[in-house]
C-alpha positions as CSV (number, residue, x, y, z in Angstrom):
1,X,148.6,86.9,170.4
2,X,150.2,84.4,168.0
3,X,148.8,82.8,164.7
4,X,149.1,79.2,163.9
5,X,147.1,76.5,161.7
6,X,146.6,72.7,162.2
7,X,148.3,70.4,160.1
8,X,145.4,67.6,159.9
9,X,144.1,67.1,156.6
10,X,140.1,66.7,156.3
11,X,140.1,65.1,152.9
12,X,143.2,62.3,153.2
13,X,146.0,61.1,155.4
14,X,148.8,63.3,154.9
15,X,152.6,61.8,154.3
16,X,155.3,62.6,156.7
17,X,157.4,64.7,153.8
18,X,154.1,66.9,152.8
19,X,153.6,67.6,156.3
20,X,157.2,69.2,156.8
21,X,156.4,70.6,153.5
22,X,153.2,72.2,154.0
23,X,155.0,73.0,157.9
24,X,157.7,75.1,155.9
25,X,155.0,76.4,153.9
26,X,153.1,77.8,157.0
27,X,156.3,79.2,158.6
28,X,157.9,80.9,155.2
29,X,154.1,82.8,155.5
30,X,154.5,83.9,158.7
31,X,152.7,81.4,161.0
32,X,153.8,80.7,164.1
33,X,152.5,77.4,165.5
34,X,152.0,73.9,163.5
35,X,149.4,71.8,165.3
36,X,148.4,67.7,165.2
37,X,145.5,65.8,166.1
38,X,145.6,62.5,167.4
39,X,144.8,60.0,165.5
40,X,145.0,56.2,165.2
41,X,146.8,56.8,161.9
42,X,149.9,58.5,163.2
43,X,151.6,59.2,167.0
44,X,151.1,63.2,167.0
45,X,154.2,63.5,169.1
46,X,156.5,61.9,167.0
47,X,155.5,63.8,163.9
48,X,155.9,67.0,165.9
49,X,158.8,66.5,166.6
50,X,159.9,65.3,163.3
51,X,158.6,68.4,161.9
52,X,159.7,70.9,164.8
53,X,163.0,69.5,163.5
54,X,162.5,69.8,160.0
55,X,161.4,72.8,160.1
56,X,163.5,75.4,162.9
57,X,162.0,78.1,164.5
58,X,157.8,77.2,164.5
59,X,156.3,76.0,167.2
60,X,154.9,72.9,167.3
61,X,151.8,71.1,169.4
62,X,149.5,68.5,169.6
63,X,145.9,69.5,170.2
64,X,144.9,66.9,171.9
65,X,146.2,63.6,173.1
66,X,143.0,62.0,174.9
67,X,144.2,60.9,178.3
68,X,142.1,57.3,178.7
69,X,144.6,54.7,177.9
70,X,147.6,56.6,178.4
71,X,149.7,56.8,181.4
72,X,151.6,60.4,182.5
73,X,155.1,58.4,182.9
74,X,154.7,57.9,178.8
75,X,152.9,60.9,177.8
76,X,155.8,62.8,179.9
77,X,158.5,60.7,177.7
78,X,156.9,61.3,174.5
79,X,156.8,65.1,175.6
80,X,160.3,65.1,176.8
81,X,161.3,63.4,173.4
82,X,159.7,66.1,171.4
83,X,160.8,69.1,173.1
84,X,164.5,67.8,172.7
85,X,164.2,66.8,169.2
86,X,162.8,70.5,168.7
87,X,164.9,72.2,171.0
88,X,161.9,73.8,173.5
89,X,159.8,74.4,170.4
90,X,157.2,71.5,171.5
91,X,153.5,72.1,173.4
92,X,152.0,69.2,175.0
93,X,147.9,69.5,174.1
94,X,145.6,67.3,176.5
95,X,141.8,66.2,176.1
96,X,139.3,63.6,178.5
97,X,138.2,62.4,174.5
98,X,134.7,61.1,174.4
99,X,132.5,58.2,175.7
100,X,132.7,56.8,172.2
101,X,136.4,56.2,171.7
102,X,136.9,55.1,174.7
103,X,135.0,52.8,175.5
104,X,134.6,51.6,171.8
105,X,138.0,52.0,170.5
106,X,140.2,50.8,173.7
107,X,137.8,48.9,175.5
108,X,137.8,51.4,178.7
109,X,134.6,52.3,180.3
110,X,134.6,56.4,180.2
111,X,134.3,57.0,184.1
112,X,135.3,59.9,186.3
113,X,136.9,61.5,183.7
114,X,137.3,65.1,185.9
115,X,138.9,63.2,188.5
116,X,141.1,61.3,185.9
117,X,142.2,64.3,184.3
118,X,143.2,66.1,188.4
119,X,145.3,63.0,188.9
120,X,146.9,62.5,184.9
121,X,147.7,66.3,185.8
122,X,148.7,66.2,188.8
123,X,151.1,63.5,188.4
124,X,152.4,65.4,184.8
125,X,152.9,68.6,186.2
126,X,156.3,67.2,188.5
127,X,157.7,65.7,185.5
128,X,157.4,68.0,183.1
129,X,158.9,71.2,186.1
130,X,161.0,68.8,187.7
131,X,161.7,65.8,186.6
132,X,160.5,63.8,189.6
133,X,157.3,62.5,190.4
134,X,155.8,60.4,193.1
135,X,152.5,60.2,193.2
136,X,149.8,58.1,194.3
137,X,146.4,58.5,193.6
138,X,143.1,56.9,193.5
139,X,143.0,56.2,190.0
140,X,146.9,56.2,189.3
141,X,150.4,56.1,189.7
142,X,153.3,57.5,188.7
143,X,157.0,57.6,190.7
144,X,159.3,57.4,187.8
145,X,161.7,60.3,187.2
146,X,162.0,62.1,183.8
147,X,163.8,65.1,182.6
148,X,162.0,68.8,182.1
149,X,160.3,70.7,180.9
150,X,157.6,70.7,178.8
151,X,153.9,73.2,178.4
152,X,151.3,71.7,179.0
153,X,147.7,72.7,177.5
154,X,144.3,70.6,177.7
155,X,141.3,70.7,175.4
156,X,139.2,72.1,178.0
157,X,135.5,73.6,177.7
158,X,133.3,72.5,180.6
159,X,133.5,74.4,184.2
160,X,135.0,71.4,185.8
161,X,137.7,70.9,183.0
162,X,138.5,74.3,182.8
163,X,138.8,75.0,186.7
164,X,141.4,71.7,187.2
165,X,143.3,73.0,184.1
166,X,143.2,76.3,185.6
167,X,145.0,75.0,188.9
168,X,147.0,72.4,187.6
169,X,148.0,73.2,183.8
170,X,149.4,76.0,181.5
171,X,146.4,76.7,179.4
172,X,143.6,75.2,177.1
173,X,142.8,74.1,173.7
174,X,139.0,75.0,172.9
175,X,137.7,74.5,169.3
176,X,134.6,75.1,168.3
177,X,134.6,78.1,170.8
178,X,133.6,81.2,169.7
179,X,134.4,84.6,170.9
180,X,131.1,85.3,172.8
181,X,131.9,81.5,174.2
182,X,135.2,82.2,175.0
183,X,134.8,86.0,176.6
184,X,131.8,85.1,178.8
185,X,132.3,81.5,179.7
186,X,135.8,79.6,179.1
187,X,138.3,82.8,179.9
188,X,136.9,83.7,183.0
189,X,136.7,80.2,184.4
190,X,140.4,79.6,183.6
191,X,141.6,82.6,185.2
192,X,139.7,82.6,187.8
193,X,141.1,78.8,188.7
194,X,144.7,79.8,188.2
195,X,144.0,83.1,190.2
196,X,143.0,80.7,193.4
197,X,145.8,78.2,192.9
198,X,148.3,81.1,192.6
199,X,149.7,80.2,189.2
200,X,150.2,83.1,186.0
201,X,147.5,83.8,183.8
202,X,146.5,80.7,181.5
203,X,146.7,80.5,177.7
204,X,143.8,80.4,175.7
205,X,145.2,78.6,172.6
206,X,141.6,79.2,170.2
207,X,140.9,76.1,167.4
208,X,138.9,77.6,164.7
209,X,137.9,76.2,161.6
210,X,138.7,78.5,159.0
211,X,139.0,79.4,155.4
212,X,139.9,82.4,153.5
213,X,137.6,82.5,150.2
214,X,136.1,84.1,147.3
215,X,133.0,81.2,147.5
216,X,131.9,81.3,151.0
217,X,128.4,79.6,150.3
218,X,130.5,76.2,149.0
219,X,132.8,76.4,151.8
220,X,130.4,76.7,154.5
221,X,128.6,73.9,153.3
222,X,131.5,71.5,153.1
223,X,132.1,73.5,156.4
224,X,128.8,71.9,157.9
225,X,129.3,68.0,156.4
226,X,132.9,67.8,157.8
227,X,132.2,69.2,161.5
228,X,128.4,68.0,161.9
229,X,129.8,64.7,164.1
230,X,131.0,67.5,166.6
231,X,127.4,68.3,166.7
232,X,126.3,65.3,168.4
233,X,128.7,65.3,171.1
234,X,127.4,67.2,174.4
235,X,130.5,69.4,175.3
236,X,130.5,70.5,171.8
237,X,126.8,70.9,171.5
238,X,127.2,73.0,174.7
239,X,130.2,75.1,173.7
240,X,128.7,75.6,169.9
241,X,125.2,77.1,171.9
242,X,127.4,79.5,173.8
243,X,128.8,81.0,171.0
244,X,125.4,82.1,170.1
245,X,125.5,79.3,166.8
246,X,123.2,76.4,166.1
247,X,125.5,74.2,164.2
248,X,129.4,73.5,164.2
249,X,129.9,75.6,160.9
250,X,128.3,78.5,162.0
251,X,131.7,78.6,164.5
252,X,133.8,78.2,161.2
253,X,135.1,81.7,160.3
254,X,134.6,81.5,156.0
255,X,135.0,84.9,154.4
256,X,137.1,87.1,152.6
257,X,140.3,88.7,153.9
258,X,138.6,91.5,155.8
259,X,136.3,89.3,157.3
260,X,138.5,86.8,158.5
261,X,141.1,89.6,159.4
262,X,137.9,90.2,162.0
263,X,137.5,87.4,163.2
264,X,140.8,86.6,164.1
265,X,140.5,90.0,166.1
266,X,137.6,89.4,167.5
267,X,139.0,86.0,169.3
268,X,142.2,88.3,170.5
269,X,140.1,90.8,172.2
270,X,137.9,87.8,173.9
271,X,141.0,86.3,175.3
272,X,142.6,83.8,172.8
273,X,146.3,84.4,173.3
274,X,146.6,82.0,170.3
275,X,144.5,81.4,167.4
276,X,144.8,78.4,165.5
277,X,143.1,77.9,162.2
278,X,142.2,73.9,161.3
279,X,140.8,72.7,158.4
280,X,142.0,75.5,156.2
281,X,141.9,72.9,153.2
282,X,138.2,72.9,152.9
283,X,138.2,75.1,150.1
284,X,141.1,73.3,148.3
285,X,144.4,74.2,147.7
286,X,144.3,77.7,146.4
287,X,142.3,79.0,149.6
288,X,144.3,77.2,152.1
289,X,147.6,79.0,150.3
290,X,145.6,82.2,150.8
291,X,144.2,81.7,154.1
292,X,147.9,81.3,155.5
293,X,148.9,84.0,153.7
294,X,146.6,86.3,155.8
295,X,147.1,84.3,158.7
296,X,151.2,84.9,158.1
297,X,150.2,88.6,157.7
298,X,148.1,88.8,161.5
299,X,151.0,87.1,162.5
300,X,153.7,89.3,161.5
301,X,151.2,92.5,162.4
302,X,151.4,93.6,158.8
């Protein structure tokens, strides 16, 4: 199991030369993965790849690009450019995004979104392997050829999500899963789908809020006010029940070293080939310097 963070900010919009500097920070502690959301702020390929180049040797992802109003053929060419620019250091992060954004943000009405996400897939898969695509589907097309070869992960948590990116991807993305969620539910479905299409075991890259801290009480509660909208989506409000919580923060892990060090253990043994801790800054500075320290520490098995 590897040991990464996200490099999203939950309190302001980070410039591109503090995120390579907080990227070298995380990778002089040990991490291994940097990780960007999508936002309408910044393209998260491009700054991977900026930082992937700034910073050599971590891995770097975007968790997750949502697929409405995007076509394979330019997702594959954004991928394509950041794994060059990184030199194979760059995971592609997919997600079907919500009702909300897109149909308010781009103006797309947010149907089929299973089938969608068979065909964005199935026409990715041959460019990313291959370089050559020719598909035609229902819902789209793609026949362009582009280069090789890129991983491709999607935020999956649902049984139909996870059993199409079990057959047609490299892994998922779930946040807000927690180990019982993850153990009992997503792991199994994803296997189990790769197992029938005959492809290798999936990875289970884990987003987890967490934070390393002497005040857990404060932490929790800014915990709760920051991931509360999560709460009011259905695939979260589903995933957050199965993990045996009530509310978003109860996922967050918030402790000391030992507890965290735990928790981080816990996700391993339920399946997570990859952990990756997000909004590590609610604490402030100090306790995001400490939690990737630990993190660095798990990471490097010390």
């Amino acid at each position: 199991m590897t040991i990464g963070v996200t490099l999203s900010s939950t309190a302001y919009q980070l410039s591109i030369d503090s995120t390579v500097r907080l990227a070298r920070e995380a990778h002089d502690a040990g991490l291994r993965s940097a990780w960007f959301g999508q936002t309408f702020s910044y393209d998260s390929p491009q700054l991977a790849a900026i930082v992937g180049r700034e910073v050599p040797g971590l891995q770097v992802g975007t968790s997750a690009i949502p697929i409405f109003g995007r076509h394979p053929l330019l997702v594959s060419s954004q991928a394509q450019t950041a794994q060059a620019a990184t030199g194979g250091r760059y995971h592609l992060g997919l997600a079907l995004g919500t009702r909300h954004l897109t149909e308010d943000g781009f103006g797309i009405p947010y149907e089929r979104p299973i089938a969608l996400l068979r065909e964005f897939l199935t026409a990715l898969r041959p460019l990313v392997e291959t370089g050559v695509a020719d598909f035609h589907g229902e819902l789209l097309t793609a026949t362009t050829p582009l280069p090789a070869a890129v991983p491709i992960l999607v935020a999956a948590m649902g049984p139909q999500a996870l059993r199409v990116t079990g057959e047609l991807a490299d892994g998922a993305l779930p946040f807000l899963a927690g180990p019982r969620a993850l153990a009992d539910h997503i792991v199994p479905a994803l296997t189990a789908a790769a197992e029938a299409a005959g492809r290798p075991a999936p990875r289970v890259v884990a987003l987890v809020p967490g934070v390393v801290t002497s005040d857990a009480d404060a932490v929790r509660e800014k915990a709760a006010e920051t991931l509360a909208l999560y709460e009011k989506i259905p695939s979260y409000q589903r995933v957050i029940g199965l993990s045996g919580a009530e509310r978003a923060a109860d996922v967050a892990v918030i402790g000391d070293e030992e507890t965290v060090a735990a928790e981080v253990r816990r996700y391993r043994d339920a399946g997570a080939t990859e952990v990756v801790f997000t909004a590590t800054d609610l604490g402030g500075e100090d306790d995001r310097r400490r939690t990737w320290k630990l993190l660095g520490e798990l990471a490097s098995g010390s």
